[in-house]
GUKOLVEX-55234 format. One record per residue (C-alpha): x, y negated, z; residue in three letters. Coordinates in steps of 0.2 Angstrom, whole numbers. Layout:
N
ATOM     px     py     pz    r
ATOM      X      Y      Z  ALA
...
END
This chain:
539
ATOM     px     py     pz    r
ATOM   -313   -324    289  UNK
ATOM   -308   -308    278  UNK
ATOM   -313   -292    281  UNK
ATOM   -295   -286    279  UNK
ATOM   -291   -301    292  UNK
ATOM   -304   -298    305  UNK
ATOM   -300   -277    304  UNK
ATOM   -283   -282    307  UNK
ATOM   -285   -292    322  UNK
ATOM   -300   -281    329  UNK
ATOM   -287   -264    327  UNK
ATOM   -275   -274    339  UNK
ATOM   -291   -277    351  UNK
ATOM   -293   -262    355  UNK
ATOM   -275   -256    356  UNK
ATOM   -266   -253    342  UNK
ATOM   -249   -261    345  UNK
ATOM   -238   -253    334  UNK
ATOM   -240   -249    315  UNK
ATOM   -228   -242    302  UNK
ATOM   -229   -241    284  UNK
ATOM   -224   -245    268  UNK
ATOM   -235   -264    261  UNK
ATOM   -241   -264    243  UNK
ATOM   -254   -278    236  UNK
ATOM   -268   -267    244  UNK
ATOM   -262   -266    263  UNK
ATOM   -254   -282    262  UNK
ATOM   -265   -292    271  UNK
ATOM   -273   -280    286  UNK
ATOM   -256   -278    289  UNK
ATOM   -248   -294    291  UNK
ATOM   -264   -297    300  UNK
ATOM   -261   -284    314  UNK
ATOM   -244   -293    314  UNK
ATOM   -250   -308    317  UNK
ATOM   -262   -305    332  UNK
ATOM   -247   -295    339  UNK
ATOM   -243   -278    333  UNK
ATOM   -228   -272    327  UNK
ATOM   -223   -267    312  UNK
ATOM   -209   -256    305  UNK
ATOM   -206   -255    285  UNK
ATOM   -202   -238    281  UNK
ATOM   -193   -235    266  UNK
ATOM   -207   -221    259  UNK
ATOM   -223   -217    265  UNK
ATOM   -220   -200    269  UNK
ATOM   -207   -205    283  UNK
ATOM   -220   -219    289  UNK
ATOM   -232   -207    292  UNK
ATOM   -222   -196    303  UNK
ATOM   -217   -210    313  UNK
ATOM   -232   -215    317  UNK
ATOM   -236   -197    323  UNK
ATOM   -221   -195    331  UNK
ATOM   -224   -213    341  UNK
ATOM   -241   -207    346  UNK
ATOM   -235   -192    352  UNK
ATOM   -222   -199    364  UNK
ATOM   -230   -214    371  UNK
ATOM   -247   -208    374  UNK
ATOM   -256   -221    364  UNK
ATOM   -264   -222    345  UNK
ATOM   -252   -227    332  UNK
ATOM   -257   -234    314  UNK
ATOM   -251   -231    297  UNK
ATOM   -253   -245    284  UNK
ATOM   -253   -238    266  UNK
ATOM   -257   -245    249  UNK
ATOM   -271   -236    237  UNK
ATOM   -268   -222    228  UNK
ATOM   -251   -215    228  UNK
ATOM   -247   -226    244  UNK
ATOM   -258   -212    254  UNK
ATOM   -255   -197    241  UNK
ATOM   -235   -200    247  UNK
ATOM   -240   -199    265  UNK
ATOM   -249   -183    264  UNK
ATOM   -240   -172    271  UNK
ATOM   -235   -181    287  UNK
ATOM   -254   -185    289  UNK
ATOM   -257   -166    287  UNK
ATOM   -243   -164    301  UNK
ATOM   -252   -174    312  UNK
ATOM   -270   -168    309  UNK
ATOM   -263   -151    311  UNK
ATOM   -255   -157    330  UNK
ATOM   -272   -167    333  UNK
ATOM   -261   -183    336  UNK
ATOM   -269   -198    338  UNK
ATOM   -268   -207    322  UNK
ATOM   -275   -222    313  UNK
ATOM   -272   -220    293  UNK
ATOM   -277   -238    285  UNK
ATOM   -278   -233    268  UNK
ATOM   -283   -247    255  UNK
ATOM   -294   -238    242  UNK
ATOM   -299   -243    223  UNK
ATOM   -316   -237    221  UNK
ATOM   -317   -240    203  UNK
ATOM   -314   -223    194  UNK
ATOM   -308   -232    178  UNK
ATOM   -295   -237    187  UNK
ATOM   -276   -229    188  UNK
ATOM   -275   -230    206  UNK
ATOM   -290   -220    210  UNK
ATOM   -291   -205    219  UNK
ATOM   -305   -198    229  UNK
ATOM   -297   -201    248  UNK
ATOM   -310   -196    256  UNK
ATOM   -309   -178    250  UNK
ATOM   -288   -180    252  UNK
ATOM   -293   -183    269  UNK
ATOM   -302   -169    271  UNK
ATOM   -292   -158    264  UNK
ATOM   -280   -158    277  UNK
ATOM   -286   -158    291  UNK
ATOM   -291   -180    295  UNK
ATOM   -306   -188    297  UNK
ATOM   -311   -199    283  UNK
ATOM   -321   -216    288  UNK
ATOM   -326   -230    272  UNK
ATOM   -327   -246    277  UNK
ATOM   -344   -249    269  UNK
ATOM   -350   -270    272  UNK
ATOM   -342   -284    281  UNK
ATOM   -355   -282    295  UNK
ATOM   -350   -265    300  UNK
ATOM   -332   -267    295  UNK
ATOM   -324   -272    316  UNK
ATOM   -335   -260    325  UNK
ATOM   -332   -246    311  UNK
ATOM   -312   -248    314  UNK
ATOM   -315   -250    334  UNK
ATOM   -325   -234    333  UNK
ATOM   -311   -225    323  UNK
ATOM   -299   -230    337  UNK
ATOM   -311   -221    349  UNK
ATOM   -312   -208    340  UNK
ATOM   -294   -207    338  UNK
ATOM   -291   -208    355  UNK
ATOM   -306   -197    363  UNK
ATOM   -306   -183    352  UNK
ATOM   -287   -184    349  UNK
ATOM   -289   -184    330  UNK
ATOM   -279   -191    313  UNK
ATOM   -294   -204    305  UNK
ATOM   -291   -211    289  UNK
ATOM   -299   -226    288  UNK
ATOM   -303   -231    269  UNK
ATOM   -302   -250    265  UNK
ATOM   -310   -252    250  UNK
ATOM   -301   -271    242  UNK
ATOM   -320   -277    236  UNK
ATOM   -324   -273    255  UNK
ATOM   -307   -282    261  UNK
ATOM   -310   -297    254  UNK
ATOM   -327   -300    258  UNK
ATOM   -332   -312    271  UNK
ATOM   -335   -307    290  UNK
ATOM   -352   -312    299  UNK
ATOM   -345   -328    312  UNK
ATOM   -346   -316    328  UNK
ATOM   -339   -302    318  UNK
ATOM   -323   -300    332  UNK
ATOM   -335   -303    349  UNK
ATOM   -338   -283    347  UNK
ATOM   -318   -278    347  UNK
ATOM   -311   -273    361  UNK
ATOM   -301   -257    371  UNK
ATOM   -312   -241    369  UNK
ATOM   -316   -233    387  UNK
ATOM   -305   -222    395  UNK
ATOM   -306   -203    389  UNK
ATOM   -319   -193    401  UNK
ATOM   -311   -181    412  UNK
ATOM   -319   -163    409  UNK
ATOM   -323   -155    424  UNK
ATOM   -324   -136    422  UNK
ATOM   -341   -127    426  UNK
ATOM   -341   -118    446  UNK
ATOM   -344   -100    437  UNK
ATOM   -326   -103    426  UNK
ATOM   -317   -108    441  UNK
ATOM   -323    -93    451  UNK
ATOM   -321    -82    437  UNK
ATOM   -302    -88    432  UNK
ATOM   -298    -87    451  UNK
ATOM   -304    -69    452  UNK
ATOM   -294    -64    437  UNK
ATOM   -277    -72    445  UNK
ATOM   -281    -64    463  UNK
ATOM   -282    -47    453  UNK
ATOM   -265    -49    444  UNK
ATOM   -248    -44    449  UNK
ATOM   -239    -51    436  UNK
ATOM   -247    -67    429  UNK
ATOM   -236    -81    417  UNK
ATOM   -245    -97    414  UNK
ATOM   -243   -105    398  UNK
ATOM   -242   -124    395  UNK
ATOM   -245   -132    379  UNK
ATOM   -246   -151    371  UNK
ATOM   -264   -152    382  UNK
ATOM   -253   -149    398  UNK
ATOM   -243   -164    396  UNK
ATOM   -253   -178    405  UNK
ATOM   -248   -186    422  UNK
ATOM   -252   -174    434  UNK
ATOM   -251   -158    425  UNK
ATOM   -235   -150    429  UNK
ATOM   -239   -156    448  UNK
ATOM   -256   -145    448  UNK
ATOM   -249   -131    437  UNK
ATOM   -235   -127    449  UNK
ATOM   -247   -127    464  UNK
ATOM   -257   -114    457  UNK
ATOM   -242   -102    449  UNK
ATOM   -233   -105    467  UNK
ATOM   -250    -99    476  UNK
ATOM   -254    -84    466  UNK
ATOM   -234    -79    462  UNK
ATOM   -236    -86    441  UNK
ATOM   -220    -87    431  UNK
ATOM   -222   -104    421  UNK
ATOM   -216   -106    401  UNK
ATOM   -223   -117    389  UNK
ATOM   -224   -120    371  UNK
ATOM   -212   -128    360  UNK
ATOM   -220   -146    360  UNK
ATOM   -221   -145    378  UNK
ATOM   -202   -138    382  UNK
ATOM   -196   -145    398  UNK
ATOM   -213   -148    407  UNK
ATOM   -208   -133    420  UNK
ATOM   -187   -141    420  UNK
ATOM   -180   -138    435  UNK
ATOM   -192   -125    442  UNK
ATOM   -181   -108    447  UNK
ATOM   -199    -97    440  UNK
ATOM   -196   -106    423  UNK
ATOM   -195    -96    406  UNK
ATOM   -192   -110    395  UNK
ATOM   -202   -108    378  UNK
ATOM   -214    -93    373  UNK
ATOM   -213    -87    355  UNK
ATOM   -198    -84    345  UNK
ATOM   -187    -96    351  UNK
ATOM   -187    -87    371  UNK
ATOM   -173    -80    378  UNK
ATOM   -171    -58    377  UNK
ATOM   -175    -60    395  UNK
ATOM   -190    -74    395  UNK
ATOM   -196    -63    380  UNK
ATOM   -195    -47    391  UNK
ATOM   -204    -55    407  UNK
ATOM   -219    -63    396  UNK
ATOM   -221    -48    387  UNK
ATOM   -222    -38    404  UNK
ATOM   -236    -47    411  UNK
ATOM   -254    -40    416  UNK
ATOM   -260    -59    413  UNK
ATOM   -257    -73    402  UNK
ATOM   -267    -90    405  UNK
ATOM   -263   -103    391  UNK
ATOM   -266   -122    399  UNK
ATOM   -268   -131    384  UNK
ATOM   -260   -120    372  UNK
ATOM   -268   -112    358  UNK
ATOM   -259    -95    359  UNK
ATOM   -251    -97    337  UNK
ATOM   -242    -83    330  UNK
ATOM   -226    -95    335  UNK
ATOM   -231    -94    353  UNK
ATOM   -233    -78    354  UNK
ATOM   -222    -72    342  UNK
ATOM   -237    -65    331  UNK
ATOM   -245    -56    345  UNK
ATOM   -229    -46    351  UNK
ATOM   -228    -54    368  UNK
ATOM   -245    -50    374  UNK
ATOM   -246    -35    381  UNK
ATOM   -259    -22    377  UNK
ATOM   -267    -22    393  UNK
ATOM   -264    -41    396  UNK
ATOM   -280    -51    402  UNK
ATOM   -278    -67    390  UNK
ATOM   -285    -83    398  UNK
ATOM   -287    -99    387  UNK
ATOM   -291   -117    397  UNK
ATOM   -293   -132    386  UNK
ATOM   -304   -149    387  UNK
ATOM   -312   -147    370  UNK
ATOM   -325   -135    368  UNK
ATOM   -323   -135    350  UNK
ATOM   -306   -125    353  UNK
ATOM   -317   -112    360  UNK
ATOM   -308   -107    377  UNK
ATOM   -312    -95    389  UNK
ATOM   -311   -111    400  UNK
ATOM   -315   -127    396  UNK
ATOM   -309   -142    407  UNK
ATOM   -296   -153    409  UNK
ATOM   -280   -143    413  UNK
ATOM   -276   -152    428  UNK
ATOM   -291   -153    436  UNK
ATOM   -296   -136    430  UNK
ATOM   -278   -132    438  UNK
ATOM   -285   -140    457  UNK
ATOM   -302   -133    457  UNK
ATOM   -296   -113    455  UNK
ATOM   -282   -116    468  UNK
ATOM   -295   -124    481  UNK
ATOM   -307   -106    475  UNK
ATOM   -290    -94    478  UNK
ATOM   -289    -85    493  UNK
ATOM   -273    -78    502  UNK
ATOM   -257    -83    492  UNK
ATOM   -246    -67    484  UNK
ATOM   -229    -67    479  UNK
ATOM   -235    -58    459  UNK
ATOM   -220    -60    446  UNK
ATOM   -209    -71    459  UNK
ATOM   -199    -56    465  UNK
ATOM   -181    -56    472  UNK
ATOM   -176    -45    456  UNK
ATOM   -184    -59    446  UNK
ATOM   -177    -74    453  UNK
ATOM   -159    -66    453  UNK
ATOM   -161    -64    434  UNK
ATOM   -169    -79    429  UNK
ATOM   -153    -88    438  UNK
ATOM   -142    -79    428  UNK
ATOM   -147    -75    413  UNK
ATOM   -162    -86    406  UNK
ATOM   -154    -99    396  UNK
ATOM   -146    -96    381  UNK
ATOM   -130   -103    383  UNK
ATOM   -127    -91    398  UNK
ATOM   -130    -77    386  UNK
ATOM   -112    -70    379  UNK
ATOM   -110    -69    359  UNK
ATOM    -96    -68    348  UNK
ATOM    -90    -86    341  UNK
ATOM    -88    -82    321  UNK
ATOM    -80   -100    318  UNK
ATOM    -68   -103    305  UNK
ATOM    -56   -115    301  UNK
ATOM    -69   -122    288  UNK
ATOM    -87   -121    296  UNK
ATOM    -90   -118    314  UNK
ATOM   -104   -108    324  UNK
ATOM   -119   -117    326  UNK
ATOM   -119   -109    343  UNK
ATOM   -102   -117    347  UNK
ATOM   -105   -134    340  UNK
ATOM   -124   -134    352  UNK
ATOM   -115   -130    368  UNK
ATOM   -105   -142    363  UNK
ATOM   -114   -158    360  UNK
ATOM   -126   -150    373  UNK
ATOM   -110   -155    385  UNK
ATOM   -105   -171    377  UNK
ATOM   -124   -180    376  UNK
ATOM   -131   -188    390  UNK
ATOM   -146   -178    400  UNK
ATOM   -159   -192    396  UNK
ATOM   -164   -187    379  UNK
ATOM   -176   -184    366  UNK
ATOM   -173   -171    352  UNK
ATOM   -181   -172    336  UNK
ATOM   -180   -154    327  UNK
ATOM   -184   -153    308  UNK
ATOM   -189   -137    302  UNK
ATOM   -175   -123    294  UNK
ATOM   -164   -108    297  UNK
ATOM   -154   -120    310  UNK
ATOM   -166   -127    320  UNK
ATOM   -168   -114    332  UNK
ATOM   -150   -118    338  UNK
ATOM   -155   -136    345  UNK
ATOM   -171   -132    351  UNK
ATOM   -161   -117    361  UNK
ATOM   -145   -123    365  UNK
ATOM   -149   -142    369  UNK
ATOM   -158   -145    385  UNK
ATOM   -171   -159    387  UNK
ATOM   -176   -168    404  UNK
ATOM   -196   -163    404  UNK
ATOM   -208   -164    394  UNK
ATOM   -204   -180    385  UNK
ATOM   -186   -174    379  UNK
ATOM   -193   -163    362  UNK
ATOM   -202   -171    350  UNK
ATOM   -209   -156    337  UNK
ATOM   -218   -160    323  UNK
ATOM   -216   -144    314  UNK
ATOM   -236   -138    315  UNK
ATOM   -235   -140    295  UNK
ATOM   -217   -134    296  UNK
ATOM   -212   -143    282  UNK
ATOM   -192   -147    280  UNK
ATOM   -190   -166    278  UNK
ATOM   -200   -173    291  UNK
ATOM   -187   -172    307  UNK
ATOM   -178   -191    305  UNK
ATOM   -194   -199    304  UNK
ATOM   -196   -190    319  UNK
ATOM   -184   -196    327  UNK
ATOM   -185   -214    325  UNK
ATOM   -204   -213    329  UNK
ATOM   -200   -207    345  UNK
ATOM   -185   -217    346  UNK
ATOM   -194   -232    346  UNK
ATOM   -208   -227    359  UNK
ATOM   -194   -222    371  UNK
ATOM   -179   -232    370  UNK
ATOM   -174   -229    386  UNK
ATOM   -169   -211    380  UNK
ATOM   -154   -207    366  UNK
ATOM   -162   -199    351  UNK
ATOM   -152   -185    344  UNK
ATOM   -160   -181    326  UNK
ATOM   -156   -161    322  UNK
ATOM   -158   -158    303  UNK
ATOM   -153   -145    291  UNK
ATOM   -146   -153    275  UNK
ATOM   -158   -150    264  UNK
ATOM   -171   -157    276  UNK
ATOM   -158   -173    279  UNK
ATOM   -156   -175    259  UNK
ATOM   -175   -175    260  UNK
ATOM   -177   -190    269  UNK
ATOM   -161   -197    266  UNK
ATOM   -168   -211    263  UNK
ATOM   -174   -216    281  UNK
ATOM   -156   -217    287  UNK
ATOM   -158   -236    283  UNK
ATOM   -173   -238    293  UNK
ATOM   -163   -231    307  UNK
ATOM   -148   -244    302  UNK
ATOM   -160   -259    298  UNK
ATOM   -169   -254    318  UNK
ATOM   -149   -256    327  UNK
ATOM   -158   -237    334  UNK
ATOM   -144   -228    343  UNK
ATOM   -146   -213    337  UNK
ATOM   -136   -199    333  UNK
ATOM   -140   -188    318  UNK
ATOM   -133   -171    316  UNK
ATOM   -135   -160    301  UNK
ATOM   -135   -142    303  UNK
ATOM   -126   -140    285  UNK
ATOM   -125   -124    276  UNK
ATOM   -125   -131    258  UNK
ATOM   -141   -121    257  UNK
ATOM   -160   -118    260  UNK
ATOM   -153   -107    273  UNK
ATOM   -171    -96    276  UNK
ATOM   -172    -91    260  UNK
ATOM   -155    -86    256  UNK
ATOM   -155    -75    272  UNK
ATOM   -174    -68    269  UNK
ATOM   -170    -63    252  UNK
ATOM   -152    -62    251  UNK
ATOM   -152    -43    260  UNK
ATOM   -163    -37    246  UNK
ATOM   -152    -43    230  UNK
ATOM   -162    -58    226  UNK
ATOM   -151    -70    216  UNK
ATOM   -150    -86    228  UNK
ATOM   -141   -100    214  UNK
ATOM   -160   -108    216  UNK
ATOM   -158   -108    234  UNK
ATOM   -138   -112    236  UNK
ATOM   -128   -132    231  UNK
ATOM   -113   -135    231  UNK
ATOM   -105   -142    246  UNK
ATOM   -113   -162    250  UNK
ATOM   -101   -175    258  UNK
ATOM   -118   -179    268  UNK
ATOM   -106   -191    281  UNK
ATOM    -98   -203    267  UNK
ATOM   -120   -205    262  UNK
ATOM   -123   -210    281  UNK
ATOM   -108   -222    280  UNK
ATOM   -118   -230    263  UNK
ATOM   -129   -233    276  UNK
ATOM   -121   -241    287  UNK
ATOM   -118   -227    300  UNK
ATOM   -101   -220    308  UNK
ATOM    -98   -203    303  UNK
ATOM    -89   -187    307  UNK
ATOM    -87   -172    298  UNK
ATOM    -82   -158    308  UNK
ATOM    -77   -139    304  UNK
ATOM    -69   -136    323  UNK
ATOM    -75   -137    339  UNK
ATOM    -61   -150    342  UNK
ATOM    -68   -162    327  UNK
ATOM    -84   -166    342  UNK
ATOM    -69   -178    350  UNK
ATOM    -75   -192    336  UNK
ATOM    -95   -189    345  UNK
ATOM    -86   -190    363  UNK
ATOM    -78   -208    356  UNK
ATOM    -92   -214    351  UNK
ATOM   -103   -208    367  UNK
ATOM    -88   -220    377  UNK
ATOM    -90   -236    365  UNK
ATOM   -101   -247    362  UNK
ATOM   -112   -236    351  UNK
ATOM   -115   -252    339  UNK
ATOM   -120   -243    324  UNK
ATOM   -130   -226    324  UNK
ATOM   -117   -209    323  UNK
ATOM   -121   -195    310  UNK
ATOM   -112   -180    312  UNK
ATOM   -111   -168    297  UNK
ATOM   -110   -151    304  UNK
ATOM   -103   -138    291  UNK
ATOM   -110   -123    300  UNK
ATOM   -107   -104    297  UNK
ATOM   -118   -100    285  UNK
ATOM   -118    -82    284  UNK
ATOM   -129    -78    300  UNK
ATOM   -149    -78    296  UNK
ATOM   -160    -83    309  UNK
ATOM   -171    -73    319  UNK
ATOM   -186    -82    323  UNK
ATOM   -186    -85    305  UNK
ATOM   -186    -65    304  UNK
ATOM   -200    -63    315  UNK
ATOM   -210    -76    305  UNK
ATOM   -208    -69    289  UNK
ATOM   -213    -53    296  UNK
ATOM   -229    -59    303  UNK
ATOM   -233    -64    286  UNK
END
């Protein structure tokens, strides 16, 4: 047996079931091999979109997702959604082929691409270490939640494998749970006996089974008010102490109560500029508390979040009623979410508020989704304005922020919870980007519904430099008939200028839904974004 053979087969060992990627001569065999012993495997239609699927998948179903890639530009195209994921600390098992030859046109040294942003690099270096090298890079994956690349040299891949070579493959153990040290528990329960109004803060690390439970326990107990990051919105849903998100995309009156706090603990949550909109939330005299399971994040606690969440509970004496006042509760029930907030509707008979069209489709689509944001001026309007069931309803790959990345997104975490409707929001120049992945959505039979936030514009630019008398022709395009380019692909399409044009998205929502639905939103384009505002003035 092969070296590319046996790796493939030894990766579906230990639990690697689902690969996406685009198949060159140099990942050609690893990957039908993977294939072959059970794995499934989605053609992409560009490397970069592979990559983010894969990130996306391993974000939503919990489990280690591979990408397959030829050498060279197979992994230089894939780049930034491997940065996205390193960035996220996904899960993530980059195959890379790799010419070592540097006479050759395909070489490039991947171990230091690897490095540069943000992944793990491993060289497969003989046939004799080649299975427990890539079962060790699935427990690396998987323990230390990291993006591996693993480099598959094609001498190496072609070289012959020791008889026994797959008797060592095999699932890695389970993760070790980290149980926080007496003294932190002790210290942390001290802090939230001495607070009067504390808000805990959930993050990507508080979204394991058990968390939310353990969380609101504690928050109840010592009178908490509960928000969470972006990537973990809807972990506190349903919960009348709920803020929704921290950072620039809370509500006046989440922002207000966050910022009023004596105490902040972050479960999970490293506390970015974005959470916390660049420090402006944190109060002067705010005791800050960080709990995370990796010591290498250096918390002020370190230990699993829910059972760091038990032990301070069991180590709190009397409960206190904190932040969870009447006053509080009244407001939080009238005036939290955004939709509840008055504005004034600046439609036309041409383009509509982006506002309007969310509350919209937020009435028209079903309550069990998942929402895949790309990055822009629009995409605080879906992240806002569309609700999500818990903590499995946004998928967010926007550590990177890069535009491009948000319907590969989608379909990764389409495809590791179809039991859920995927609604893809994009801006159009982020759609145009990856315009291409429409016919991986098509090819799938993915129900999906795709709707582009389209302004005809790089829409943060033209609002951040616009007001100072910047031309913006670099930034501006005429306008794109982006629903007839989904129809190429086989999709249904609508365009719609007027609330009542969303009738074509309630249609389809009633029928069969046979074909994935792109709506191409021509959106107001004359209002800048103000968590776009707040970032640009944090930098």
């Amino acid at each position: 047996m092969k070296v590319a053979e046996a790796v493939g087969r030894a990766l579906v060992a230990a639990g690697v079931g689902q690969v996406f990627g685009v198949v060159g001569s140099g990942n050609f065999h690893l990957t039908n091999a993977m294939v072959a012993a059970g794995a499934r495997f989605v053609a992409a239609r560009h490397e970069g979109g592979a990559a983010t699927m894969a990130d996306a998948y391993a974000r939503m179903s919990g489990t280690v997702a591979a990408l397959t890639v030829h050498q060279g530009p197979g992994l230089t195209n894939a780049l930034t959604g491997i940065t996205e994921a390193a960035k996220s600390l996904t899960p993530l098992l980059v195959l890379a082929a790799e010419v070592t030859d540097q006479r050759s046109n395909f070489h490039v040294d991947q171990e230091a691409l690897a490095r540069a942003v943000g992944a793990v690099p491993i060289r497969v270096a003989s046939a004799e270490d080649a299975v427990g090298q890539a079962c060790e890079a699935v427990r690396r994956a998987l323990h230390e939640r990291r993006t591996l690349v693993l480099n598959l040299p094609l001498e190496a891949q072609s070289s012959d494998v020791p008889a026994d070579a797959l008797a060592q493959a095999g699932p890695p153990p389970p993760r070790v749970v980290v149980e926080p040290t007496a003294a932190d528990v002790e210290d942390l329960a001290r802090v939230l006996a001495r607070s009067r109004r504390p808000v805990f803060v959930a993050g990507r690390g508080a979204r394991s089974p058990g968390a939310r439970g353990a969380l609101e326990a504690l928050a109840e107990h010592c009178g908490a008010l509960l928000a969470t990051s972006a990537v973990a919105r809807g972990l506190f849903r349903g919960s009348p102490w709920s803020l929704d998100v921290s950072g620039g995309f809370s509500s006046p009156l989440a922002a207000e109560l966050i910022a009023g706090a004596d105490t902040i603990v972050a479960w999970g949550c490293t506390l970015t500029g974005w959470t916390t909109r660049h420090g402006r939330l944190i109060g002067a005299e705010a005791t800050v508390v960080r709990v995370d399971d990796d010591a290498l994040r250096d918390p002020g606690v370190t230990g699993d979040v829910e059972l760091t969440a038990r032990r301070v509970l069991e180590a709190s004496g009397s409960p206190r009623e904190g932040y969870r006042t009447p006053e509080n509760a009244e407001a939080l029930a009238a005036r939290l979410r955004w939709r509840d907030i008055p504005y004034e509707d600046t439609s036309t008979r041409d383009r509509i508020d982006p506002r309007t069209l969310s509350i919209a489709l937020d009435d028209i689509l079903p309550t069990e989704r998942v929402v895949a944001v790309d990055s822009g001026n629009f995409m605080g309007y879906p992240i806002m304005y569309l609700s999500v069931p818990d903590e499995q309803g946004l998928c967010f790959t926007q550590a990177f922020q890069s535009i491009g990345l948000g319907l590969a997104t989608a379909i990764g975490a389409s495809l590791a919870r179809p039991d859920r409707l995927t609604v893809a929001a994009l801006g159009d120049g982020g759609a145009l980007m990856g315009a291409a992945e429409l016919d991986t959505v098509h090819r799938l039979g993915l129900p999906m519904v795709v709707v582009v936030y389209n302004d005809d514009a790089y829409g943060a630019e033209v609002h951040h430099f616009g007001p100072e008398g910047h031309p913006l022709d670099t930034v501006r395009f005429p306008e794109t008939n982006i629903a007839a380019v989904a129809r190429g692909y086989g999709f249904e399409a609508v365009t719609v200028r007027t609330r009542a044009d969303l009738k074509a998205v309630s249609d389809w929502m009633a029928g069969p839904r046979s074909a994935p639905l792109l709506v191409d939103a021509k959106v107001v384009a004359e209002q800048g974004s103000w968590w776009l505002e707040e970032a640009f003035r944090g930098h």
